[in-house]
C-alpha positions as CSV (number, residue, x, y, z in Angstrom):
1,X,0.0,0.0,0.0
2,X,3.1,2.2,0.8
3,X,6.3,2.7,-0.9
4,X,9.3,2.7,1.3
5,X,10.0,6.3,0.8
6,X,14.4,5.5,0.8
7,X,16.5,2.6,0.9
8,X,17.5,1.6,4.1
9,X,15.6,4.1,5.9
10,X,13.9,2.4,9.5
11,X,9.9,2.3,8.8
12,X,9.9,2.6,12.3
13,X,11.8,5.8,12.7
14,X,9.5,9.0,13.1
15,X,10.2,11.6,10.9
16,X,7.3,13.0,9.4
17,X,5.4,15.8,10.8
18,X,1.0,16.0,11.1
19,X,1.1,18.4,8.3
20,X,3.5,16.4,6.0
21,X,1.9,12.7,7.1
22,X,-1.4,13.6,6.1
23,X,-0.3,14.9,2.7
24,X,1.5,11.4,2.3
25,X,-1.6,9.7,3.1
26,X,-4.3,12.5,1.7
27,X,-6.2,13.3,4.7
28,X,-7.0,16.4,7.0
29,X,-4.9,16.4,10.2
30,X,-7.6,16.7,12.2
31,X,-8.4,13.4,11.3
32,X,-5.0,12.1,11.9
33,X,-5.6,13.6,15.5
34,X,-8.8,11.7,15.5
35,X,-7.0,8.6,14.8
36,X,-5.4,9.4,17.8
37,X,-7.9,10.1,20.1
38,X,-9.3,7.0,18.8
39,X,-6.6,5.2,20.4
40,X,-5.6,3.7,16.5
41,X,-2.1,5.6,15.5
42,X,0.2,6.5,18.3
43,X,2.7,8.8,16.8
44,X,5.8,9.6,18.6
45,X,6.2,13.2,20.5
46,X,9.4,15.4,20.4
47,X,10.3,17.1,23.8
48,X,8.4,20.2,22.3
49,X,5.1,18.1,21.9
50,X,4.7,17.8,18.1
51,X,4.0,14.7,17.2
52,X,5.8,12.8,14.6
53,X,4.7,9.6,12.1
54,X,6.7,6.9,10.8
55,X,6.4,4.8,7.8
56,X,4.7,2.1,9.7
57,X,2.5,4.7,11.5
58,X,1.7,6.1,7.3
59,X,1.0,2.5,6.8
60,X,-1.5,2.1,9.5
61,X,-3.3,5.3,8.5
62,X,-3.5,3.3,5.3
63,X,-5.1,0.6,6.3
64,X,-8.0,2.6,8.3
65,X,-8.5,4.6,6.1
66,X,-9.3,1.8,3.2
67,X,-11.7,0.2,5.8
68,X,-13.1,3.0,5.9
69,X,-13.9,3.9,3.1
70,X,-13.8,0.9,1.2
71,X,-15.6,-1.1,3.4
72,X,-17.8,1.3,5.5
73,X,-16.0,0.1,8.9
74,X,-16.2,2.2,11.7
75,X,-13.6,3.2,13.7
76,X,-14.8,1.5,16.2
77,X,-14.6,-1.6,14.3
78,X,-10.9,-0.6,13.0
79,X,-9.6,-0.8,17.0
80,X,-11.4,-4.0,17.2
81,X,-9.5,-5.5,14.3
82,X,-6.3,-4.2,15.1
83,X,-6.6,-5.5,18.9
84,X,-7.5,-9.0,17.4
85,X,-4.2,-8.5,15.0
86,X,-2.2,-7.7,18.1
87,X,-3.7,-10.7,20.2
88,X,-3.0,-13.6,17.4
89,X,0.4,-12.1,16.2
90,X,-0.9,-12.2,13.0
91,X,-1.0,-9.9,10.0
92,X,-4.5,-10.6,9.2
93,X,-6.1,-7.3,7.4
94,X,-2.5,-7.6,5.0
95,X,-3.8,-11.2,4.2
96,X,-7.7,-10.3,3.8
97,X,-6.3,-7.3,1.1
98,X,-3.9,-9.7,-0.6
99,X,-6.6,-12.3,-0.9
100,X,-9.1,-9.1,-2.4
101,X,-6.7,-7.9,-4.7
102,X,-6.1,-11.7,-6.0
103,X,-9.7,-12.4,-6.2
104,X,-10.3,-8.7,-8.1
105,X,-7.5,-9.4,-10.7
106,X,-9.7,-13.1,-11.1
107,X,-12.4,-11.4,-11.5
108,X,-11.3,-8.5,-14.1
109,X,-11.0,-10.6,-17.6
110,X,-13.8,-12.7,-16.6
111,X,-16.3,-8.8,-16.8
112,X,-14.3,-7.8,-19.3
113,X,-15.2,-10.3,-21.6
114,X,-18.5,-10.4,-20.3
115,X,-18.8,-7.0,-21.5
116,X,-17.4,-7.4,-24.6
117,X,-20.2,-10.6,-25.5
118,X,-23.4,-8.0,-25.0
């Protein structure tokens, strides 16, 4: 979902300011600091308070936000995913995408020759 953004740079590290991350990942930063609130990114705070997102913090806001919208979960629903996620040990929401986006590319000759037959 998200290009590493250099080689060899940590996708833990936080570099990336509210105003820059939610450029990256094209959303208001008030929802970012929603997100937050939420209890469903945690970003990292400098000694002067701002807060700061990693890679893997861009990838997460991913991830909500294509349950979001794509699927119409709440964010209520989101926390309970990633809880279950964090209980098992398991990267379940990657899998459920990998298995959609295999099934979509199935899917895409079969309608597009459906199409072309009417």
């Amino acid at each position: 979902m998200l290009k590493s953004r250099g080689a060899g740079v940590d996708p833990a590290r936080p570099v990336y300011v509210i105003s820059v991350a939610a450029n990256i990942v094209s959303v208001h930063p008030r929802t970012l600091r929603i997100y937050e609130e939420e209890g469903l990114i945690c970003p990292s705070r400098t000694e002067s308070n701002i807060r700061l997102f990693s890679e893997n913090d861009l990838r997460r806001i991913l991830w909500i936000r294509h349950l979001t919208q794509d699927f119409g979960v709440n964010l209520a629903g989101i926390k309970l995913l990633f809880e279950l996620e964090e209980r098992l040990g398991e990267r379940i929401l990657e899998r459920l995408y990998e298995e959609g986006q295999a099934e979509e590319a199935k899917r895409a000759p079969q309608e597009a020759a459906g199409r072309g037959r009417a």
